[in-house]
PDB file as gemmi writes it, atoms N, CA and C in Angstrom:
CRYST1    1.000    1.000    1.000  90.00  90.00  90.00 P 1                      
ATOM      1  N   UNK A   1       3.985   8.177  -8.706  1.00  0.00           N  
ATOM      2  CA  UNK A   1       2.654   7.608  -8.831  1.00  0.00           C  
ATOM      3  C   UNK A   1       1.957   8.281 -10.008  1.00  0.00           C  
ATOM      4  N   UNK A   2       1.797   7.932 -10.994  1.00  0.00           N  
ATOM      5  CA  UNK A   2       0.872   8.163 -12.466  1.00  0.00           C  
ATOM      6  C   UNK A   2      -0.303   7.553 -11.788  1.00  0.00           C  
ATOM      7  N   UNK A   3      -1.773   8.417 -12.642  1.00  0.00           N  
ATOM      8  CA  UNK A   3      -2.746   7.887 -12.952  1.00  0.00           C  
ATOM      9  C   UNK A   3      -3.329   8.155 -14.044  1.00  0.00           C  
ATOM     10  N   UNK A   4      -3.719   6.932 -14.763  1.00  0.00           N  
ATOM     11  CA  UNK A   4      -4.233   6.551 -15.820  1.00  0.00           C  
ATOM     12  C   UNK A   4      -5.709   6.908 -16.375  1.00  0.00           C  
ATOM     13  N   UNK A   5      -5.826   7.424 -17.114  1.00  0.00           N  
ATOM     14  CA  UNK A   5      -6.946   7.704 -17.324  1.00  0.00           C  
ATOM     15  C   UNK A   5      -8.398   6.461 -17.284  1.00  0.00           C  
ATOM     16  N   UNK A   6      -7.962   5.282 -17.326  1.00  0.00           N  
ATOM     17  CA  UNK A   6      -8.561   4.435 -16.923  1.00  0.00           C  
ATOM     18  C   UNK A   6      -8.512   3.871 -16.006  1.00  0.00           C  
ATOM     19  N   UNK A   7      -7.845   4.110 -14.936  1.00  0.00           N  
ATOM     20  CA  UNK A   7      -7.701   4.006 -13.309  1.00  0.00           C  
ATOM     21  C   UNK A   7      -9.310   4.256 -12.887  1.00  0.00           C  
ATOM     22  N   UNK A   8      -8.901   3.989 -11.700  1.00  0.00           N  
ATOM     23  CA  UNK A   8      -9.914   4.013 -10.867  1.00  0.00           C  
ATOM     24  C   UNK A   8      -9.862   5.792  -9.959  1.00  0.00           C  
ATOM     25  N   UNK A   9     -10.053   6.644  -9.639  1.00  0.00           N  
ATOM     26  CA  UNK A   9     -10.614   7.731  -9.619  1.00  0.00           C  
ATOM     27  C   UNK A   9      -9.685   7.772  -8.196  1.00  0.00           C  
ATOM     28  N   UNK A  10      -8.840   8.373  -7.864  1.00  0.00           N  
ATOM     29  CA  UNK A  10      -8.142   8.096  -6.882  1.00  0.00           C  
ATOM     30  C   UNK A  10      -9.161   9.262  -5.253  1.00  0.00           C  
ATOM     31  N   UNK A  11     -10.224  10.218  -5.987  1.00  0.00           N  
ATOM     32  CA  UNK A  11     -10.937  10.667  -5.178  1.00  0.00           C  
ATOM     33  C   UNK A  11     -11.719   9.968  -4.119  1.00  0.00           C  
ATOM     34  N   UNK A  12     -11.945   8.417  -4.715  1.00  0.00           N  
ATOM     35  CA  UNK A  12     -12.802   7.722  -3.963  1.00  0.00           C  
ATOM     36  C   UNK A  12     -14.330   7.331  -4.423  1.00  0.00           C  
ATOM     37  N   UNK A  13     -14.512   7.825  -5.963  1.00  0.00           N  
ATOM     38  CA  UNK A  13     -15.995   7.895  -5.896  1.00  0.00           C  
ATOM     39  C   UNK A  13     -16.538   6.525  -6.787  1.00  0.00           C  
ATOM     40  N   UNK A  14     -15.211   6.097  -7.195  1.00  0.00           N  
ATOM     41  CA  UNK A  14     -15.508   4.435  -7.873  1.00  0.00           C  
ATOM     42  C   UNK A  14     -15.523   4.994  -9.225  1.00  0.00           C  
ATOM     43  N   UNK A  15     -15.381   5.885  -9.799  1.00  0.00           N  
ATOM     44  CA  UNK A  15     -15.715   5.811 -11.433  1.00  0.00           C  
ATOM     45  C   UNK A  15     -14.308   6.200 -11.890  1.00  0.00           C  
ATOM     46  N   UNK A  16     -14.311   5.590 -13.450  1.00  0.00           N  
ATOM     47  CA  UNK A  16     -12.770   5.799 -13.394  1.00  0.00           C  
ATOM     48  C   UNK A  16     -12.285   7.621 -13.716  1.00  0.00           C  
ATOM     49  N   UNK A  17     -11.080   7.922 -14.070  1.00  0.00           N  
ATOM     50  CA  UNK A  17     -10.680   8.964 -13.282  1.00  0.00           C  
ATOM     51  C   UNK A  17     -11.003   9.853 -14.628  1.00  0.00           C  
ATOM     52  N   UNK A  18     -11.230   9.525 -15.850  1.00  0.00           N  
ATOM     53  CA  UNK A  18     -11.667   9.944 -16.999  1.00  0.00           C  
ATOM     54  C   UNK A  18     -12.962  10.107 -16.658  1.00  0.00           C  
ATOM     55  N   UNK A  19     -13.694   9.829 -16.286  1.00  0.00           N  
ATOM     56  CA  UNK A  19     -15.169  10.222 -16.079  1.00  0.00           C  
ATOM     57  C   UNK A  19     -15.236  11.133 -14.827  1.00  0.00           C  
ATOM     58  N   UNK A  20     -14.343  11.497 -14.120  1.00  0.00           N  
ATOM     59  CA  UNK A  20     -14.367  12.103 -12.513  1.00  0.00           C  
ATOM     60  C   UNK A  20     -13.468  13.344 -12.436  1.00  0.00           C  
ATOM     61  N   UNK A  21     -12.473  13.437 -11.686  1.00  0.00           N  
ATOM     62  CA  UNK A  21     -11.841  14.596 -11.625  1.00  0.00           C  
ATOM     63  C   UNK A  21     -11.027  15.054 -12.974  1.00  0.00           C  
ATOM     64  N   UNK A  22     -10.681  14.175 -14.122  1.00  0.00           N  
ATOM     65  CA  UNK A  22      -9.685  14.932 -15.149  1.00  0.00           C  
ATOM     66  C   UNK A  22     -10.156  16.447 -15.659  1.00  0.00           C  
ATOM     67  N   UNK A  23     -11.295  16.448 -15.714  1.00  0.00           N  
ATOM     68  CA  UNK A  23     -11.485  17.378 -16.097  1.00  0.00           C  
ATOM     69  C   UNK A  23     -11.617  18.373 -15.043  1.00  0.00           C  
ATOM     70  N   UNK A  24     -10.951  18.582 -13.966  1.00  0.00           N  
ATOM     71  CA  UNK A  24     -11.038  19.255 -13.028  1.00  0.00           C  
ATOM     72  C   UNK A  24      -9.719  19.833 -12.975  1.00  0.00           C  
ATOM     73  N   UNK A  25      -8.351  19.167 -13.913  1.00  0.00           N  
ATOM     74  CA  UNK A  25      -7.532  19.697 -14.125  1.00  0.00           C  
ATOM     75  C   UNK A  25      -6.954  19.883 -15.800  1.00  0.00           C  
ATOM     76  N   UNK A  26      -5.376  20.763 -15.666  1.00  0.00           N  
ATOM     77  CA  UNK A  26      -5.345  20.906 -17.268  1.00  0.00           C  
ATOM     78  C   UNK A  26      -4.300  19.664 -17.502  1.00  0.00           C  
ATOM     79  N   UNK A  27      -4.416  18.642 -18.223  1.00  0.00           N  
ATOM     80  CA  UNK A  27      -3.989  17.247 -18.320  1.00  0.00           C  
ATOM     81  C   UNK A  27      -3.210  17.953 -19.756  1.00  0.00           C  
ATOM     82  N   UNK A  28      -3.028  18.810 -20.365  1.00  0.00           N  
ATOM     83  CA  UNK A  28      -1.788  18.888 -21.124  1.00  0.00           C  
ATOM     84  C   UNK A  28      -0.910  19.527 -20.344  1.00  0.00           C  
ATOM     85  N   UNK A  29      -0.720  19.699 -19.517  1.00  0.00           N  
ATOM     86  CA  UNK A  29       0.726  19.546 -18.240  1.00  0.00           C  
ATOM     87  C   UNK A  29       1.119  18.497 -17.957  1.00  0.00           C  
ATOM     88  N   UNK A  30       0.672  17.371 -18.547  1.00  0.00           N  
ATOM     89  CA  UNK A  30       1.772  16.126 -18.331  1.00  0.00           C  
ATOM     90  C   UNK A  30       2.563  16.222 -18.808  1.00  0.00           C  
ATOM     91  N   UNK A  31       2.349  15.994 -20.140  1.00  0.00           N  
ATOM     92  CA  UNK A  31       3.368  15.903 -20.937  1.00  0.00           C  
ATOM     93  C   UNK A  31       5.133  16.661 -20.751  1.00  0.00           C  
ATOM     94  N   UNK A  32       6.035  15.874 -20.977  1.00  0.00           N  
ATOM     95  CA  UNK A  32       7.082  16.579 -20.485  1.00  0.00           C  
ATOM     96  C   UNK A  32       7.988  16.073 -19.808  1.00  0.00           C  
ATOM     97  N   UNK A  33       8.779  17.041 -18.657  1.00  0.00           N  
ATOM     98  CA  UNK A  33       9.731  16.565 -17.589  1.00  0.00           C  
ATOM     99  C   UNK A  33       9.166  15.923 -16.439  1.00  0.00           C  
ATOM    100  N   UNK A  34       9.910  15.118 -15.803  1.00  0.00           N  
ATOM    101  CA  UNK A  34       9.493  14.310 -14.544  1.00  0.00           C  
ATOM    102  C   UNK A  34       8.698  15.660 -13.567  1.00  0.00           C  
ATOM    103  N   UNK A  35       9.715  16.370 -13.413  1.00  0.00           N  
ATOM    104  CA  UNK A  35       8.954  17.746 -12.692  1.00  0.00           C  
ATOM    105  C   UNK A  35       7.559  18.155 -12.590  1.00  0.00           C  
ATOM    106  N   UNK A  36       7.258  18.234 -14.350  1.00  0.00           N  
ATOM    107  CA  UNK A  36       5.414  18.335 -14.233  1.00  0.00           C  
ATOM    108  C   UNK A  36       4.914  17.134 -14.252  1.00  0.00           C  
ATOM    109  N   UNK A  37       5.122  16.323 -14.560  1.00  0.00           N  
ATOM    110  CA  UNK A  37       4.500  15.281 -14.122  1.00  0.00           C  
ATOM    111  C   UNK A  37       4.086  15.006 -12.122  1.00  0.00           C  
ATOM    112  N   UNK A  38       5.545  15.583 -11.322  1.00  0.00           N  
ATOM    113  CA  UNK A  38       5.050  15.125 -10.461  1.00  0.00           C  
ATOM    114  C   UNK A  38       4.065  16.277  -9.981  1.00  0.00           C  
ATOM    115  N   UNK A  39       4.173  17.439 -10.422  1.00  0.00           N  
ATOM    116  CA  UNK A  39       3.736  18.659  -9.972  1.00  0.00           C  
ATOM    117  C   UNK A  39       1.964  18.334 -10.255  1.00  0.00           C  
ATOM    118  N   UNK A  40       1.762  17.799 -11.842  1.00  0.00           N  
ATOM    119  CA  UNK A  40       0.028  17.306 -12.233  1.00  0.00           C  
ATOM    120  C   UNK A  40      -0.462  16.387 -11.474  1.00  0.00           C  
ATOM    121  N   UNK A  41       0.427  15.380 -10.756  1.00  0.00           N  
ATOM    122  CA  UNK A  41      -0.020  14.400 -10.205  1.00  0.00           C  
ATOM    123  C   UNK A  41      -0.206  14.978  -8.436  1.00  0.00           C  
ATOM    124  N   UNK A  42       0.360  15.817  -8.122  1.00  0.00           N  
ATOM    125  CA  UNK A  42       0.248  16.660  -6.577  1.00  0.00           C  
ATOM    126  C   UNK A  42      -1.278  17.593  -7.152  1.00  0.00           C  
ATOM    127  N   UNK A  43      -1.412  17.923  -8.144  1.00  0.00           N  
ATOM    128  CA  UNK A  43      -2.629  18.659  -8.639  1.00  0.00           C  
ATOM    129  C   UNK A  43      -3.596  17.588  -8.728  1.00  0.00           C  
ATOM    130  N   UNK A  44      -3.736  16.865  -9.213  1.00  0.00           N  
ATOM    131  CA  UNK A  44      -5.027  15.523  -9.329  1.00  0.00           C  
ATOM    132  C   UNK A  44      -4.864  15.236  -8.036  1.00  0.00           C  
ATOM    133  N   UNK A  45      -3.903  14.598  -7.235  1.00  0.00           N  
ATOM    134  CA  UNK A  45      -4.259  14.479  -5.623  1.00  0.00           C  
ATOM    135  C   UNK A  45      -4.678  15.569  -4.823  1.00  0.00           C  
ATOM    136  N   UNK A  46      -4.666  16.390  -5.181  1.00  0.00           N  
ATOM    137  CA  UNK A  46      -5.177  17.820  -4.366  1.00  0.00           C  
ATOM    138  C   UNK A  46      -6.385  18.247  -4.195  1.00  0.00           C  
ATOM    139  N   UNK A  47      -6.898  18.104  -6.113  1.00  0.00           N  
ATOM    140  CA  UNK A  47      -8.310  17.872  -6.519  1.00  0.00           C  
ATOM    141  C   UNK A  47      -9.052  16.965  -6.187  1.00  0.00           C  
ATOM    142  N   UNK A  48      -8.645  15.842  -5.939  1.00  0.00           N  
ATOM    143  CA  UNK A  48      -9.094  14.739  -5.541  1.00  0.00           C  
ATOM    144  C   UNK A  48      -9.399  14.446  -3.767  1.00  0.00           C  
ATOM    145  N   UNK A  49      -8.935  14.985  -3.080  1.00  0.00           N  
ATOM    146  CA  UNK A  49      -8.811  15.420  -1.818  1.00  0.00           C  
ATOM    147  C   UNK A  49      -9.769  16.306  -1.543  1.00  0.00           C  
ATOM    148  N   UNK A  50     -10.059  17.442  -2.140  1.00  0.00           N  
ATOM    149  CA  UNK A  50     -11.181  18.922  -2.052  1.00  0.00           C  
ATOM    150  C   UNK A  50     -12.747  17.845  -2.434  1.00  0.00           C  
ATOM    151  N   UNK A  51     -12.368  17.076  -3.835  1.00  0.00           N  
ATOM    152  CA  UNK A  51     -13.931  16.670  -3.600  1.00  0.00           C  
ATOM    153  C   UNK A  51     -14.499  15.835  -2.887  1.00  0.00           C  
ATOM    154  N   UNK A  52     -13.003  14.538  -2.548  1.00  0.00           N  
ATOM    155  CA  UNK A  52     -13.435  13.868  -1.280  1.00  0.00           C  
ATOM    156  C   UNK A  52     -14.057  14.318   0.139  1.00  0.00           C  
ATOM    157  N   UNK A  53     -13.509  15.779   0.688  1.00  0.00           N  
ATOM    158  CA  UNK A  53     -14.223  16.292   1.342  1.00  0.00           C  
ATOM    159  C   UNK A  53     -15.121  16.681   1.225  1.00  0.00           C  
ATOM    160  N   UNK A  54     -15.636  17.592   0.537  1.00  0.00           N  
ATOM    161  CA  UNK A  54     -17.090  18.152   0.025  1.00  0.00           C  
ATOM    162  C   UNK A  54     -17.844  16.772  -0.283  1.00  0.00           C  
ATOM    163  N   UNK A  55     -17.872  15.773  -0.397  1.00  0.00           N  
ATOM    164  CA  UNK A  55     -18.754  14.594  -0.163  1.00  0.00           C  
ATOM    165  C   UNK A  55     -18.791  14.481   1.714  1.00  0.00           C  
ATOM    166  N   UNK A  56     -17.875  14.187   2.101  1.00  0.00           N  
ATOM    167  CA  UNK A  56     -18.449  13.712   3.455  1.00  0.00           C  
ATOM    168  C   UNK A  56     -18.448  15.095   3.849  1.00  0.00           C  
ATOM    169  N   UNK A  57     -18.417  15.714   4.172  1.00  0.00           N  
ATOM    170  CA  UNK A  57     -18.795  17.586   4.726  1.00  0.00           C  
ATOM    171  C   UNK A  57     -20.418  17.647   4.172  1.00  0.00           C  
ATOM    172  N   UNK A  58     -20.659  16.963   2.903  1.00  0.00           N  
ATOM    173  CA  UNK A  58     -22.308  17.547   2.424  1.00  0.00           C  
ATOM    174  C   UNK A  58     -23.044  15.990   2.714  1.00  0.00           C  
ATOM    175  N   UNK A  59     -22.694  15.073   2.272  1.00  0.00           N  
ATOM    176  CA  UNK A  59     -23.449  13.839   2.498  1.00  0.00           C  
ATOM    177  C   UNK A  59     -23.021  13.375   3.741  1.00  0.00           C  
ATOM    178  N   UNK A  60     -22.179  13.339   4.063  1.00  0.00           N  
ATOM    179  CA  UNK A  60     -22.015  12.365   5.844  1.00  0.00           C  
ATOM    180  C   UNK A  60     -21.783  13.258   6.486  1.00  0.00           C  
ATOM    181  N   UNK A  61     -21.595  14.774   6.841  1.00  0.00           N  
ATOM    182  CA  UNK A  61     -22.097  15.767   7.581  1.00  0.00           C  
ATOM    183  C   UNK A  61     -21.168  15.643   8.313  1.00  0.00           C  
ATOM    184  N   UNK A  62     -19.711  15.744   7.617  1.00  0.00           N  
ATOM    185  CA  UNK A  62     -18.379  15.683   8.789  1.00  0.00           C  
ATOM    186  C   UNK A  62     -18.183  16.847   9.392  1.00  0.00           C  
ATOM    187  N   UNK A  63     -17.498  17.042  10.381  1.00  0.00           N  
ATOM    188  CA  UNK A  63     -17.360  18.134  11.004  1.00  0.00           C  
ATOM    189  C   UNK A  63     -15.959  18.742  10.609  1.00  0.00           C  
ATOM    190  N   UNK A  64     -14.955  19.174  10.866  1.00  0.00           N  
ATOM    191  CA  UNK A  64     -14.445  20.283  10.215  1.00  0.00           C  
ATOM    192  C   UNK A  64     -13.312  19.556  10.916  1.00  0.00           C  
ATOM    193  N   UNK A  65     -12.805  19.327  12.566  1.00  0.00           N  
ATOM    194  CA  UNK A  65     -12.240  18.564  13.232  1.00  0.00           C  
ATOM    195  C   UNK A  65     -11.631  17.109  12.194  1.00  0.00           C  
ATOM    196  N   UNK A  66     -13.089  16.260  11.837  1.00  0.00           N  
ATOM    197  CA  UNK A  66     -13.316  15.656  10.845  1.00  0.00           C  
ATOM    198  C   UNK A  66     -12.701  15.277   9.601  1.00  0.00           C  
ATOM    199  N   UNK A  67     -12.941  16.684   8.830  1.00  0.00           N  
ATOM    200  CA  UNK A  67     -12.243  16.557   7.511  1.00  0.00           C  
ATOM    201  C   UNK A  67     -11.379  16.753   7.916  1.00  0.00           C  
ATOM    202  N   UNK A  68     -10.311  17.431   9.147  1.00  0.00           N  
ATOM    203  CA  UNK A  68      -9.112  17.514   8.927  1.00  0.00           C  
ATOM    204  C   UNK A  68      -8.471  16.413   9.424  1.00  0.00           C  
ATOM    205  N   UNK A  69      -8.871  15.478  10.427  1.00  0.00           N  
ATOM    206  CA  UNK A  69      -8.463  14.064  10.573  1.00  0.00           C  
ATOM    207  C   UNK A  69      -8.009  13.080   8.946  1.00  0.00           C  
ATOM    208  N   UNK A  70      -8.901  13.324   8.099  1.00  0.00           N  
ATOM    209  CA  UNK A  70      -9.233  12.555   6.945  1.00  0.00           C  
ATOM    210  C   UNK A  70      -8.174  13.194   5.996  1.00  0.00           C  
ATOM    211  N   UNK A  71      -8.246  14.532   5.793  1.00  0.00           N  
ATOM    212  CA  UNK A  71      -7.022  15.096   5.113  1.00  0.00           C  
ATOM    213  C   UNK A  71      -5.893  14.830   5.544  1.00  0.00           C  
ATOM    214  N   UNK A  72      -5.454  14.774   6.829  1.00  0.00           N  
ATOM    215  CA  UNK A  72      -3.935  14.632   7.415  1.00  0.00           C  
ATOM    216  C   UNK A  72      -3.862  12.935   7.265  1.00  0.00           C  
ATOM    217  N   UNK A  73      -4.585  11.861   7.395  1.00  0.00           N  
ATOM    218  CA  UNK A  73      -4.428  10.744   7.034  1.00  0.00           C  
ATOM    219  C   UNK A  73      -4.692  10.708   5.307  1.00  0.00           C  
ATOM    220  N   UNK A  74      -5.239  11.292   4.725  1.00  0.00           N  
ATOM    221  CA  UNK A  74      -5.039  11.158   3.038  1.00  0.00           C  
ATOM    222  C   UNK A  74      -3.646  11.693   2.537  1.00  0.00           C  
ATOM    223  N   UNK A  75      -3.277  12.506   3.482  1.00  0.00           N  
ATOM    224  CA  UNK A  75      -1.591  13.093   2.972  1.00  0.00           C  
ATOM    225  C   UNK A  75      -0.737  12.059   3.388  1.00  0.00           C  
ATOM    226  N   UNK A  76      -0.978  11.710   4.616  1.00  0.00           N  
ATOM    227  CA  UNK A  76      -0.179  10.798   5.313  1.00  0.00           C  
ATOM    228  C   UNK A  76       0.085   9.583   4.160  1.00  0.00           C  
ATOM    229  N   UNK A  77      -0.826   9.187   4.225  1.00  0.00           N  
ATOM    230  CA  UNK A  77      -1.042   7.494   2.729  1.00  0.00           C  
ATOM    231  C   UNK A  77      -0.075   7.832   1.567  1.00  0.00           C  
ATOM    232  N   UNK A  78      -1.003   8.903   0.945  1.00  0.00           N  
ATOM    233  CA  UNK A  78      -0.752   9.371  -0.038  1.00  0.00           C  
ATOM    234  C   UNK A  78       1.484   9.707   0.031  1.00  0.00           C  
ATOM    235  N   UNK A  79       1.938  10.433   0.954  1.00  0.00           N  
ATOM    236  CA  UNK A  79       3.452  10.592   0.894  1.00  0.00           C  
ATOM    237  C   UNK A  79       4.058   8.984   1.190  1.00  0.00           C  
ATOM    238  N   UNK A  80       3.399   8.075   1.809  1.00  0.00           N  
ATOM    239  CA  UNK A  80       3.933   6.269   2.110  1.00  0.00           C  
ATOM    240  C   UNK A  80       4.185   5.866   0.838  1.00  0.00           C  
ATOM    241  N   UNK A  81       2.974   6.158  -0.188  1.00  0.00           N  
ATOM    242  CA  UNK A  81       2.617   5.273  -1.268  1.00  0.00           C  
ATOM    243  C   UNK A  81       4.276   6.090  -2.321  1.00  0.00           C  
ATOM    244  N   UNK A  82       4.096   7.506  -2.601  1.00  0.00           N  
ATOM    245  CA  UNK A  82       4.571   8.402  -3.097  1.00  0.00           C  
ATOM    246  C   UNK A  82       6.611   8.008  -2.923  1.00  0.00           C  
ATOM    247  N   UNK A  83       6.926   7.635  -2.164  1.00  0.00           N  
ATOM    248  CA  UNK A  83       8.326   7.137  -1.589  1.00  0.00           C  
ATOM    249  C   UNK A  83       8.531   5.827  -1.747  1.00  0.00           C  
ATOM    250  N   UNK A  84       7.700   5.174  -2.662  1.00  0.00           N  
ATOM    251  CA  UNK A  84       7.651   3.670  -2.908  1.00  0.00           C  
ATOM    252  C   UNK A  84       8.700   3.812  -4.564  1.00  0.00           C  
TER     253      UNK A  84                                                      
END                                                                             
């Protein structure tokens, strides 16, 4: 699974992923072997996961129970999609 810098923000927040998390990681680690690639792309989903929580933990006031329901179903998706 690549994402594009003009994708859609795989965090959830609707903006594309150039305006949102890239800069939350170091994007000259793509470049290269399949290896870092999949390793940057487990890093942008990771990142992308931490701020999805810290939105509903600060704005929808999830509980902890909560985020971890939402994390174990975002891994869950996320390894379905990943084996495609």
């Amino acid at each position: 699974m690549e994402i594009g810098r003009n994708d859609l923000c795989p965090c959830g927040s609707g903006k594309k992923f150039k305006n949102c998390c890239i800069d939350k990681i170091d994007t000259k680690k793509v470049k290269g072997s399949e290896q870092r690639l999949n390793k940057q792309t487990e890093a942008i989903m990771a990142t992308c996961l931490v701020s999805s929580m810290e939105v509903l933990k600060d704005k929808f006031e999830f509980t902890q129970e909560q985020l971890g329901k939402f994390a174990d179903e975002y891994i869950f998706t996320l390894q379905k999609k990943l084996k495609k």
